[in-house]
C-alpha positions in Angstrom: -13.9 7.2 -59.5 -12.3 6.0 -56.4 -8.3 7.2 -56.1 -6.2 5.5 -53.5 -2.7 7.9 -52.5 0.1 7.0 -50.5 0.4 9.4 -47.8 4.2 11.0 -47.8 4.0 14.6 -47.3 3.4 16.7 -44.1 0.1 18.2 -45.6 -1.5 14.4 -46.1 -0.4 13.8 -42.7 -2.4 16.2 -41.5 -5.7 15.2 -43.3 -5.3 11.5 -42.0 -5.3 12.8 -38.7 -7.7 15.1 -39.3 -10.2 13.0 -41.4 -12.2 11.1 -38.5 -13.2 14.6 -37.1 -15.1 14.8 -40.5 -16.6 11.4 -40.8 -18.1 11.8 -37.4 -19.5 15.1 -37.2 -22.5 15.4 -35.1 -21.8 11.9 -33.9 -22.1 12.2 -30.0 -20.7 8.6 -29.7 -17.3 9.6 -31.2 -14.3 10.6 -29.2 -11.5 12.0 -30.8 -7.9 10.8 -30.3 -5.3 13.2 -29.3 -4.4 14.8 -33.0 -0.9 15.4 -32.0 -0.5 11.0 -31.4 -2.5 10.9 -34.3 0.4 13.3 -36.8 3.1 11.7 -34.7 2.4 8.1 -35.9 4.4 8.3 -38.9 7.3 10.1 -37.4 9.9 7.8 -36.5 11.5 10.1 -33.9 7.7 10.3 -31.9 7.0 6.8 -32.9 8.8 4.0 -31.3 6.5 1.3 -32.5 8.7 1.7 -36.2 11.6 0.6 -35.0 9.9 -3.1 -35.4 7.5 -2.5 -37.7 7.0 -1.1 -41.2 4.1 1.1 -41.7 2.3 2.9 -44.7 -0.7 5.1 -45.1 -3.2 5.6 -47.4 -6.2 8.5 -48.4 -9.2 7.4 -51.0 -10.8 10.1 -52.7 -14.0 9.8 -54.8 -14.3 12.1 -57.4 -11.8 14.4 -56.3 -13.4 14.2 -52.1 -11.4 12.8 -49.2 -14.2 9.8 -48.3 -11.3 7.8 -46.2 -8.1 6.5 -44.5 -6.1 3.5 -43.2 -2.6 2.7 -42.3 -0.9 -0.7 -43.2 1.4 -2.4 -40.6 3.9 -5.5 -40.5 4.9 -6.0 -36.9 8.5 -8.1 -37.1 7.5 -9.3 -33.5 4.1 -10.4 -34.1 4.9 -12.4 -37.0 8.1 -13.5 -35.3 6.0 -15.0 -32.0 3.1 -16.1 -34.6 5.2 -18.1 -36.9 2.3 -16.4 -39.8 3.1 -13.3 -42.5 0.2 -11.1 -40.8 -0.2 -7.2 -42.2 -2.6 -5.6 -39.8 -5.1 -2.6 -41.0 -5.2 -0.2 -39.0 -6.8 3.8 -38.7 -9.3 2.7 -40.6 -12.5 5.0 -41.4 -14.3 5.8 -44.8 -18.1 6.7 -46.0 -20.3 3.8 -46.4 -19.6 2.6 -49.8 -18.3 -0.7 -50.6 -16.2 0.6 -53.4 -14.1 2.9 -51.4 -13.8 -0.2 -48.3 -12.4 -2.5 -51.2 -10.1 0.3 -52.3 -8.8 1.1 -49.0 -8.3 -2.6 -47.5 -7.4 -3.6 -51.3 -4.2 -0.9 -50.6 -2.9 -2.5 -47.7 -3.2 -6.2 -48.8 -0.9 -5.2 -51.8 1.0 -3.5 -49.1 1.6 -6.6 -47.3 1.9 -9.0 -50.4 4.5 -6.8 -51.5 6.1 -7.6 -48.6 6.1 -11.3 -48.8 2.7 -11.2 -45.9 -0.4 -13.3 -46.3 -2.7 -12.7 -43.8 -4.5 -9.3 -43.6 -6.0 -8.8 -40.0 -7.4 -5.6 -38.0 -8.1 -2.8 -36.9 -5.2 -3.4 -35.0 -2.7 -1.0 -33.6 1.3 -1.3 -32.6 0.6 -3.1 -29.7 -1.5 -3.5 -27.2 -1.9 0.1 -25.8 -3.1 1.3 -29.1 -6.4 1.3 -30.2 -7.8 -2.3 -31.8 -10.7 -3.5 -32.3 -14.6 -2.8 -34.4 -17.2 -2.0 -32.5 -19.7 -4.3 -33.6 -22.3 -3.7 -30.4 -23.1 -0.6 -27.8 -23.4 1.9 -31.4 -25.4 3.7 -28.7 -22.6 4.3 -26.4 -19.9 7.1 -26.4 -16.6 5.4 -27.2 -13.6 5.7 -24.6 -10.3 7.9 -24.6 -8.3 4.4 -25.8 -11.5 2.7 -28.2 -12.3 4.2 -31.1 -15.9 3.8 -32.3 -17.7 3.2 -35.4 -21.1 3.4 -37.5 -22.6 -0.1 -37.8 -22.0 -0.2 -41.2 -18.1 -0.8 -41.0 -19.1 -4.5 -39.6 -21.8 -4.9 -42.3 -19.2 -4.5 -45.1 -16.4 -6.5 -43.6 -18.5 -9.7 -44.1 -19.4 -8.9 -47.3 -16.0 -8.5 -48.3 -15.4 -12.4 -47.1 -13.3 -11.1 -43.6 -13.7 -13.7 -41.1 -14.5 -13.1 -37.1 -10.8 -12.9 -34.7 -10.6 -11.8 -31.5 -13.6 -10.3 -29.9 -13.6 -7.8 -26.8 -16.4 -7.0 -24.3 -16.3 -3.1 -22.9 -18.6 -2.9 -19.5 -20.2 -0.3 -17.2 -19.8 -0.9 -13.5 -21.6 0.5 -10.5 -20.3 2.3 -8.1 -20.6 1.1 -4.5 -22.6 3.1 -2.2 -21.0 1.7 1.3 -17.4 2.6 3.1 -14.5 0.6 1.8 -12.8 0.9 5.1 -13.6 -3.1 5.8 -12.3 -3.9 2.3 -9.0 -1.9 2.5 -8.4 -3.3 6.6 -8.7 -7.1 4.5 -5.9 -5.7 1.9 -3.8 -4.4 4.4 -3.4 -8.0 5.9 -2.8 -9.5 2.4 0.1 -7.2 1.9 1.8 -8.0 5.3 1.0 -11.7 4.3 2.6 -11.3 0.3 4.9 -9.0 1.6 4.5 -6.1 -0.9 4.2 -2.5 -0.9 1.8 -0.1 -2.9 4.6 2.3 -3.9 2.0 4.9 -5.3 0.6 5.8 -1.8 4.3 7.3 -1.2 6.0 8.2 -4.6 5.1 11.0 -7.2 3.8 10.0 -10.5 7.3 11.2 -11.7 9.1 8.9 -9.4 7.3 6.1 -9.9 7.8 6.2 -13.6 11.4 6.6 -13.2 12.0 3.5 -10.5 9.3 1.2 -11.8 8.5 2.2 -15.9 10.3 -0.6 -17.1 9.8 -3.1 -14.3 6.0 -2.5 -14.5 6.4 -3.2 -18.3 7.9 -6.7 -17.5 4.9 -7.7 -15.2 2.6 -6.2 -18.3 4.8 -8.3 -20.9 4.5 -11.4 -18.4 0.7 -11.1 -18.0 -0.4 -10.3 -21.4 1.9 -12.7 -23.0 -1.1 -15.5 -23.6 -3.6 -13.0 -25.0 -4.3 -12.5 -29.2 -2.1 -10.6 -30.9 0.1 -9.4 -28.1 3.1 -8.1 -28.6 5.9 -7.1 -25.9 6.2 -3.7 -25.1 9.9 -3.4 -25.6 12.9 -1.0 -25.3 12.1 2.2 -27.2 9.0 1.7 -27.5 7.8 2.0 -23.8 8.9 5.8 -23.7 5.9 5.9 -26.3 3.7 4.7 -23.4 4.7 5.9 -20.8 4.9 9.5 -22.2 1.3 8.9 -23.0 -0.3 7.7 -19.7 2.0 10.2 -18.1 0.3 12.6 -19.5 -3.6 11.9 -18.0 -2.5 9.4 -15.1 -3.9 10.6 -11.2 -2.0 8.5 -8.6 -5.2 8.4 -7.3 -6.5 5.8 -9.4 -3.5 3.2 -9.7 -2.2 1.0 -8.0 2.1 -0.3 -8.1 2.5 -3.1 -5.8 6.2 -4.2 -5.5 7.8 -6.8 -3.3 10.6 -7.8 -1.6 12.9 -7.8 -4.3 11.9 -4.2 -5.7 10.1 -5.9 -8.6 6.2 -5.0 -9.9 4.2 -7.8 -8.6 1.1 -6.6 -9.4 -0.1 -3.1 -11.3 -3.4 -1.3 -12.3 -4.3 1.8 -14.0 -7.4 3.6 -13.8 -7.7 6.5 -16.4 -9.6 10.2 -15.4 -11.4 9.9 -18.5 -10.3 13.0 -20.7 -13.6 12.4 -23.5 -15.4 15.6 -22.9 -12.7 18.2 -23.7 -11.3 15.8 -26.1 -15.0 16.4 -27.8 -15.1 19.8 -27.4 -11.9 20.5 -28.8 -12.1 18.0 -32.0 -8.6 16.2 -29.8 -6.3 19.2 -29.7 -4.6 20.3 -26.6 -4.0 23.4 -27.9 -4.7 26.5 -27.7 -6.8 25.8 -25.1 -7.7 21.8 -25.2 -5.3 21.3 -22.4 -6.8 23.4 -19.6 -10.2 21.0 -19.4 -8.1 18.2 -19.9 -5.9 19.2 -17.0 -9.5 20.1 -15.1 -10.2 15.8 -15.9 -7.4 14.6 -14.9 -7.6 16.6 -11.6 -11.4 16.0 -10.7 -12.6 13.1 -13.0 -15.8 12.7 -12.5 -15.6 9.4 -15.0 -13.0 6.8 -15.0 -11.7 4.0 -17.6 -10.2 0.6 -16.6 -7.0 0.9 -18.8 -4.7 -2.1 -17.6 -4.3 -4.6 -14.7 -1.0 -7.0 -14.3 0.4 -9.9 -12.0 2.8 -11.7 -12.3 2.9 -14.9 -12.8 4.4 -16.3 -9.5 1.2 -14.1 -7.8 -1.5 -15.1 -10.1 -4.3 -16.7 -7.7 -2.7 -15.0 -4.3 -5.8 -12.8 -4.4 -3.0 -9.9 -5.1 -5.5 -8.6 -7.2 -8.0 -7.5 -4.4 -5.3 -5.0 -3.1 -4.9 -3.5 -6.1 -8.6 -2.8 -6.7 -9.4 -2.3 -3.3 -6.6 1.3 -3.1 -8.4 2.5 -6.2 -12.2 2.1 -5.0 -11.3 3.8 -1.5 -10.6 6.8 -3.8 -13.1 6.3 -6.1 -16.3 6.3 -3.3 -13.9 9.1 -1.9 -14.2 11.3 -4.6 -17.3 10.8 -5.7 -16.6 9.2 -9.4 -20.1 8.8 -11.2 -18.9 6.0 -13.9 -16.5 3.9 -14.5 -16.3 2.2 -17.5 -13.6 -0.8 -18.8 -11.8 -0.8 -22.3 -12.1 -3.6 -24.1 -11.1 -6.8 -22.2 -11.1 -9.8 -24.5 -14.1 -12.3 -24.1 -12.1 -15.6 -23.5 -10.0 -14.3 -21.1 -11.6 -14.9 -18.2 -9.1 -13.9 -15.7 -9.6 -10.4 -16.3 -13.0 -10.6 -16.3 -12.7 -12.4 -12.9 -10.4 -9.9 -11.3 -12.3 -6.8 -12.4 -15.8 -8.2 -11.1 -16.0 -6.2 -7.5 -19.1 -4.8 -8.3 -22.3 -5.1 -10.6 -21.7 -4.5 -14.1 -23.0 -5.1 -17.4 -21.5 -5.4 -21.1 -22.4 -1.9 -23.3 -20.1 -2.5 -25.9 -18.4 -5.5 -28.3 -15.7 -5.0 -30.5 -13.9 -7.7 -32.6 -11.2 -7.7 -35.5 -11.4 -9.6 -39.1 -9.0 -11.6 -41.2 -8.9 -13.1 -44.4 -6.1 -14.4 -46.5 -4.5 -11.6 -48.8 -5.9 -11.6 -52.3 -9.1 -11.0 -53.2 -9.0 -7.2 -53.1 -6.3 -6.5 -55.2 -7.1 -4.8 -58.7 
């Protein structure tokens, strides 16, 4: 018997962010998320994102046994910029059995129907910072600080459920370059002179940065990513939410803040220390002692993710791009970085996978969402 519960109190909180740790046991492919973002999704006061959106939770249980999760969410803005009643699924991992998959998706389409939606579509998170996408390539791969993986089944048993293909995403390893950068970063210092832009984090604290340029850098984001599926602005409240998150494992090392003449972002990018082995180890709690190797990362990354890159409009096609990449490779062949590896960039947009392509590279991973019109999974 499959039994499908709301999750309200404190203690089911606590097994939703908990229960991904027990699906994936002995999984080496599987990185935790921070548990703490995980708890704090629901809480209003932590969580921006519900400001514009309504959210609910669910746990199935089979015969008494926790055997999954997922969280129902109506973004306002989404549907507001879509013109379409879209619920998204979200959080989304059970056991491989079809019952349980129609129980749990079958929750959040009544979710959404009860709230006038018509469209169910996922795994997709708040916005684009969270975590979207299925994996359905690179099972063989260890998933990313920001991806979250799963077993090949999950893909299997959204097509027989009748979900059709959305957006897809293509994740890629790149290789390092073995020769000075010196040449490279003497061709970016003449572009700046020429654009007349500064890179603000070869001068400012991490701190400082965030306090001058948080919200400005969030424009250039909202401007770039405007075109792409399912984007929503990153807006008011809700930008404390990121920013207090990339805060927290950002190495000025690895970014790059390029401003011109008028104090404005022209052009961003953010390069994570990846944080996936003491995330591992520590089954994604900081504490009591999660924190020290995840301090250890972000100090001395040996790996890196891709996380975001920006320009703004009026740049696009200056070749602003290069001077962004170029300050992060000095310090990567610098440092001696082993890997770096990209989150999910969608397939069609081909600008991003333009500007990213300074070295050799090759796709690891695929991830897409599903849709399907609400209905056929409701008891």
């Amino acid at each position: 018997m499959i039994e499908v519960k709301e999750v309200n109190t404190r203690r089911q909180i606590k097994k939703f962010a908990a229960y991904p740790i027990e699906l994936y046991k002995g999984c080496k492919f599987y990185v935790p998320s921070l548990r703490s973002d995980e708890i704090n999704t629901f809480n209003p006061k932590k969580n921006f994102n519900l400001r514009n959106s309504i959210c609910k939770a669910f746990l199935a249980y089979k015969d008494g046994k926790l055997v999954g999760r997922i969280a129902g969410l109506i973004n306002r803005k989404e549907n507001e910029i879509s013109g379409k009643k879209y619920v998204r699924f979200s959080r989304f991992e059970c056991i491989d059995d079809p019952a349980v998959f129609r129980a749990l998706l079958g929750a959040v389409e009544k979710f959404g129907l009860d709230n006038g939606m018509e469209i169910i579509h996922g795994p997709w998170g708040f916005n684009d910072t969270d975590r979207e996408g299925m994996l359905t390539f690179g099972f063989e791969e260890r998933s990313t600080y920001s991806t979250n993986y799963y077993y090949p089944y999950f893909c299997e048993r959204m097509k027989e459920l009748g979900f059709d293909d959305e957006s897809k995403w293509a994740e890629r390893n790149f290789v390092i370059p073995n020769h000075p950068y010196d040449r490279i970063v003497e061709i970016s210092d003449k572009l700046k002179e020429k654009l007349n832009v500064v890179d603000v984090a070869d001068t400012l604290s991490l701190k400082n940065i965030i306090k001058r340029y948080g919200l400005k850098l969030f424009d250039t984001l909202n401007e770039s990513y405007a075109h792409l599926d399912g984007y929503v602005p990153i807006e008011g409240k809700s930008i404390d939410n990121v920013l207090s998150q990339f805060a927290t494992i950002v190495n000025t090392r690895y970014i790059s803040i390029l401003v011109d003449k008028n104090d404005d972002v022209a052009a961003f990018g953010i390069v994570l220390p990846s944080i996936c082995e003491p995330l591992i180890k520590h089954k994604g709690k900081l504490f009591p002692f999660g924190f020290i190797g995840v301090l250890k990362s972000i100090k001395a990354p040996k790996q890196l993710e891709m996380a975001l890159i920006g320009v703004k409009n009026e740049y696009k096609n200056s070749g602003i791009n290069s001077i962004v990449i170029s300050r992060i490779m000095k310090h990567v062949i610098e440092d001696g970085i082993e890997k770096i590896e990209s989150n999910p960039m969608l397939e069609h947009n081909y600008s991003i996978h333009h500007q990213w392509k300074f070295a050799e590279n090759e796709i690891v991973k695929r991830r897409q969402t599903y849709q399907k019109a609400i209905g056929s999974l409701i008891d």
